[in-house]
C-alpha positions in Angstrom: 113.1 70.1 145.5 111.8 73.2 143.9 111.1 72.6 139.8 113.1 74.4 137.6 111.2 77.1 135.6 113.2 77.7 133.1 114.9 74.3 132.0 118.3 74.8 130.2 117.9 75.9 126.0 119.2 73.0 123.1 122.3 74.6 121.3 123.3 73.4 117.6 126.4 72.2 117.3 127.1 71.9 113.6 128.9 68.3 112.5 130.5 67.1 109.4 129.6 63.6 108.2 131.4 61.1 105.6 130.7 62.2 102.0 128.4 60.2 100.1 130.4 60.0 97.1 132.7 58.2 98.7 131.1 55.5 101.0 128.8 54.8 97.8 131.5 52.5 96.2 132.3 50.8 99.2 128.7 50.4 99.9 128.3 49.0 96.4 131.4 46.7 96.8 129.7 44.9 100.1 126.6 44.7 98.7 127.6 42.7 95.5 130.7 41.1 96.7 129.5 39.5 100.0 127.1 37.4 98.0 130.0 36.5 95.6 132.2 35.4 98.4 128.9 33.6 100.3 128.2 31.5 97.0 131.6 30.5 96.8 132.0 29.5 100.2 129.3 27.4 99.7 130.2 25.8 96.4 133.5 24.9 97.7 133.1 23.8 100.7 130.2 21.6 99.6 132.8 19.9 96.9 135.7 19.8 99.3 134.2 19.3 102.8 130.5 18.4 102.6 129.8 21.7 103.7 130.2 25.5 103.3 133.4 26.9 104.9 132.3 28.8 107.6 135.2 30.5 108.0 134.2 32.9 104.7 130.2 31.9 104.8 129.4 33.6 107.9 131.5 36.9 107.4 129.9 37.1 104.1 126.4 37.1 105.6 127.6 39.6 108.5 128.7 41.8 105.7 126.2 41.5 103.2 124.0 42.1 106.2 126.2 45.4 107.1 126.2 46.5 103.5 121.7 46.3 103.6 122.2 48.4 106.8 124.5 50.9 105.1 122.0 51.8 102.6 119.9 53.5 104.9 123.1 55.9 105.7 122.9 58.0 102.8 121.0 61.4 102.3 121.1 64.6 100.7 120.5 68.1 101.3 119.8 71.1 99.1 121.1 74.4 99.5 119.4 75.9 103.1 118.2 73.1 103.9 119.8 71.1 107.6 119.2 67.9 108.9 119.1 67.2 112.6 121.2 64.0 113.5 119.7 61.9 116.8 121.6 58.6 117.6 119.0 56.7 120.5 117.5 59.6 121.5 120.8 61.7 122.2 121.4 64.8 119.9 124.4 64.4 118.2 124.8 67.6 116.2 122.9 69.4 112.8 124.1 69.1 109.0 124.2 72.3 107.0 126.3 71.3 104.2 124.2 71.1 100.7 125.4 67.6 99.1 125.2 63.7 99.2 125.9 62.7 102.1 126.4 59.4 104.6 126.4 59.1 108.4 125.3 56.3 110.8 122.6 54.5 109.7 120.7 54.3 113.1 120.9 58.5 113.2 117.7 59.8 112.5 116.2 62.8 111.3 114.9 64.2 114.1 112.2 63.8 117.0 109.5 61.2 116.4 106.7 63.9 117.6 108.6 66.4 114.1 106.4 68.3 111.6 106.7 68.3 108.2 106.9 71.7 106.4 103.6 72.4 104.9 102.8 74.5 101.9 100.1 76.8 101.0 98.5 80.1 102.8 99.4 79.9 106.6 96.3 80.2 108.7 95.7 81.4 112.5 95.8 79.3 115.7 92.1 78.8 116.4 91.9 77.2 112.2 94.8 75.3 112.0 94.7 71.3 111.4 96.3 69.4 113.5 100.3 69.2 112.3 101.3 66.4 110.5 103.9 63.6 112.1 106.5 61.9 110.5 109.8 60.4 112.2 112.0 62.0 109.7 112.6 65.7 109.4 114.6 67.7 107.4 114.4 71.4 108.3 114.3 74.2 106.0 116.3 77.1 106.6 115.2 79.2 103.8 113.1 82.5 104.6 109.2 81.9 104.9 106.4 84.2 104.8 103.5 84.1 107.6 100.3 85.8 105.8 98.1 85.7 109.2 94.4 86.1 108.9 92.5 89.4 110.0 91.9 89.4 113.2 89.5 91.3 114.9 90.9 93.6 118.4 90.6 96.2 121.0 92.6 99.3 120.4 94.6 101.2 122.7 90.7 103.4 123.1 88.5 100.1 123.2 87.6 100.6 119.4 87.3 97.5 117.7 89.4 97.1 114.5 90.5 94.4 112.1 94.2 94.0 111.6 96.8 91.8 110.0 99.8 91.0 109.1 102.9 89.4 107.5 106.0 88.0 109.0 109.3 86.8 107.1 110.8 84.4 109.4 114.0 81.3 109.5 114.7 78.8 111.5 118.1 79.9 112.6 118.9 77.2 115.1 117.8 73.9 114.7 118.6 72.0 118.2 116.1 74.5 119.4 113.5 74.1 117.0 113.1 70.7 116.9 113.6 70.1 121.0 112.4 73.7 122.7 109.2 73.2 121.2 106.4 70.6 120.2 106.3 72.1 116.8 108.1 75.3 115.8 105.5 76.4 113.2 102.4 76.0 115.2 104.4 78.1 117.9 105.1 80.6 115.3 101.3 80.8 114.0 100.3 81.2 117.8 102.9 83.7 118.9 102.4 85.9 116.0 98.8 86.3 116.7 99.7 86.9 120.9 101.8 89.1 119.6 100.2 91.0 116.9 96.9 91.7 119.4 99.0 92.7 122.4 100.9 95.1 119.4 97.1 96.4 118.6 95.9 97.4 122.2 99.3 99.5 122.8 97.8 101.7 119.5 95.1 103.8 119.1 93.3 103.3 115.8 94.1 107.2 114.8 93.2 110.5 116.1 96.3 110.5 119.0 97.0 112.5 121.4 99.5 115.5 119.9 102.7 113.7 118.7 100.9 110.2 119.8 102.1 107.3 117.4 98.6 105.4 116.0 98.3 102.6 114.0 97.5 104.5 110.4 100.2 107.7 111.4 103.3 105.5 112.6 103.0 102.5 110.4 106.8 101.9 110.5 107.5 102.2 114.4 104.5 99.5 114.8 106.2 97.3 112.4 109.4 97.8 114.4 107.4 97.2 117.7 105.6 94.3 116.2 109.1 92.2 114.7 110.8 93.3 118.3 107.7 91.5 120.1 108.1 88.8 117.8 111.6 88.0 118.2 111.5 88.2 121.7 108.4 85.8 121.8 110.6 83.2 119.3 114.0 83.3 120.6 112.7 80.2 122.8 112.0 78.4 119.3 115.3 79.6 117.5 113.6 82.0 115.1 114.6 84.8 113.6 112.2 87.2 112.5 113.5 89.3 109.6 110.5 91.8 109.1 106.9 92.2 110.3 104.6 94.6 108.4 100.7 95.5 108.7 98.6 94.5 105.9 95.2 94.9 106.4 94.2 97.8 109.3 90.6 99.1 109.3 87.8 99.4 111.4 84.9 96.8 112.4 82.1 96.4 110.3 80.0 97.1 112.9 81.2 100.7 113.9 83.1 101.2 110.2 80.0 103.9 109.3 79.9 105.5 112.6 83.7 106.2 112.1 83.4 107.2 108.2 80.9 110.2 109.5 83.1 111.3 112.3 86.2 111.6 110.2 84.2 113.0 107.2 82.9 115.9 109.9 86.5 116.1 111.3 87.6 116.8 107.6 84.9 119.5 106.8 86.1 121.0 110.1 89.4 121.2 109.3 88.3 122.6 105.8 86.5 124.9 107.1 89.1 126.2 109.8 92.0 126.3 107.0 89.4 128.6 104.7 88.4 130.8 107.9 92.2 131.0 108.4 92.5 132.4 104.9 89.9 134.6 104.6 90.9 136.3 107.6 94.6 136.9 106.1 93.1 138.1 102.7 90.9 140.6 104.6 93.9 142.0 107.0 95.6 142.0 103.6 93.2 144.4 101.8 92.9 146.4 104.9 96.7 147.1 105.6 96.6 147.9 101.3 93.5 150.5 101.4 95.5 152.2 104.3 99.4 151.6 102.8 98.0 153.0 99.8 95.9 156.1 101.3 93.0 154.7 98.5 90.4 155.5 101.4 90.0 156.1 105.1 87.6 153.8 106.9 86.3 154.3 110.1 85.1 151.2 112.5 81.6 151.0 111.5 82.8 150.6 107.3 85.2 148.3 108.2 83.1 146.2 109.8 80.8 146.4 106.6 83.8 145.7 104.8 84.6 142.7 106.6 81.5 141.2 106.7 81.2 141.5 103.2 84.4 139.6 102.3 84.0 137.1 104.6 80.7 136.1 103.3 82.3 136.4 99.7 85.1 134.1 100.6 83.3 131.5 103.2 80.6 131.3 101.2 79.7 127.8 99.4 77.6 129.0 96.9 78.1 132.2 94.2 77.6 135.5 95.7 75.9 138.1 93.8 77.1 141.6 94.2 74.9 144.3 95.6 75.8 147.6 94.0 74.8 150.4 97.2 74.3 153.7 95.3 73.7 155.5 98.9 75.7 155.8 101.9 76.1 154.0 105.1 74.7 156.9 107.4 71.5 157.8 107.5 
């Protein structure tokens, strides 16, 4: 028989339980009147009979014995919080309701191989401690922040840059959580880093193509690339990614002052072009005026002196100091 590859996803099936409130006084009324009732059946049947009556001693201890077991029935969940109800191994359905509550005693939490939530700055794959185990699991539903590390990658042009980010993410269903995945938040810590370097090498860095989306220029349409990659990644675990945003985005150490010279020189370039650009203008300007205006008529030769005179005055870095020419141009 061929496996199957893709084995059929857990589904929550939400479930109501008996209120806590209620079963308490019952639970109280076993636990303190069984051992009434066993202590009389003792002390009476010893004075009557020679020995208890065992028609009111044993059902005491059987319900003294279920009112110990009942205890263990009783739990309570805050606002966003679920628990995940297993009778024997068989999912039987997720609580959402905040509240005391009671159910089977023999449910628990979850899975015996379950995490506990833990607390603190998240960090990537490669650092993370091994989770922690405990039989008994309630899941939070509330929205948590990922804050990955840097991480160092390829762009789309084989620069290497450092890049991070942060994820707001909920567990939105629990069957799949807890049995779709060892542990749904080490599989979020390693799917955000999959996905945040695939995310990275789709990018260049900056300087694009004409209208090419980079990482600095299009910060918004790679956030929406990067939470779309993520949710697709995570609907396996029954996440829901609510928004993924870059951080941290810079180049390597190693080529950082390589790249500061080249985009200092790109900037001084693109100074210079937009003053070229400008002194070119202002001399057409004066031109069309002098001629408009009939203040003097140039031929070629003084307009080219002309020319080359204000664009040295206007290009120029440094002060220019004007030369007063008492003479004439021809000899």
């Amino acid at each position: 028989m061929t496996p199957n590859a893709n084995p059929p996803r857990s589904r929550e099936v939400p479930v109501r339980v008996f209120n806590g409130w209620a079963m308490l006084p019952l639970n109280l009324f076993l636990l303190l009147g069984s051992p009434a009732l066993l202590i009389w059946s003792i002390a009476a049947g010893v004075s009557h009979q020679g020995h208890p009556y065992w028609g009111a001693f044993i059902p005491a201890l059987l319900l003294e014995t279920a009112g110990v077991i009942m205890l263990f029935g009783f739990f309570t969940l805050q606002p966003n919080e679920a628990r995940v109800l297993v009778l024997f191994g068989e999912y039987r359905g997720t609580v959402r309701d905040s509240g005391f509550h009671w159910g089977n005693p023999f449910y628990s939490n979850g899975p015996s191989g379950a995490s506990l939530p833990t607390a603190g700055p998240t960090k990537t794959a490669e650092k993370t401690a091994p989770p922690k185990r405990h039989p008994r699991l309630k899941i939070s539903l509330r929205a948590r922040n990922l804050n990955g590390e840097r991480l160092k990658v390829n762009d789309k042009r084989g620069n290497p840059i450092e890049i991070a980010a942060v994820v707001v993410w909920r567990v939105e269903d629990t069957a799949q959580a807890m049995f779709d995945v060892d542990d749904y938040e080490h599989y979020v810590q390693v799917q955000y880093e999959s996905a945040l370097r695939h995310i990275a090498s789709q990018y260049a860095y900056d300087h694009g193509e004409e209208n090419e989306t980079t990482l600095r220029s299009g910060l918004e349409e790679v956030s929406q690339a990067l939470t779309r990659e993520l949710q697709e990644r995570l609907n396996k675990a029954g996440v829901v990614v609510e928004e993924a945003r870059l951080t941290h985005l810079a180049y390597a150490p190693e080529i950082a002052q390589a790249m500061l010279r080249r985009q200092q020189a790109e900037a001084v370039i693109a100074a210079r072009q937009k003053i070229v650009q400008g002194a070119v203008g202002m001399v057409q300007m004066a031109l069309r005026e002098l001629a408009e205006k009939h203040v003097l008529t140039l031929d070629d030769e003084r307009k080219a002196a002309m020319v080359s005179n204000l664009m040295v005055v206007l290009c120029g870095e440094s002060e220019v100091h004007p030369v007063v020419n008492t003479g004439t141009l021809y000899p």
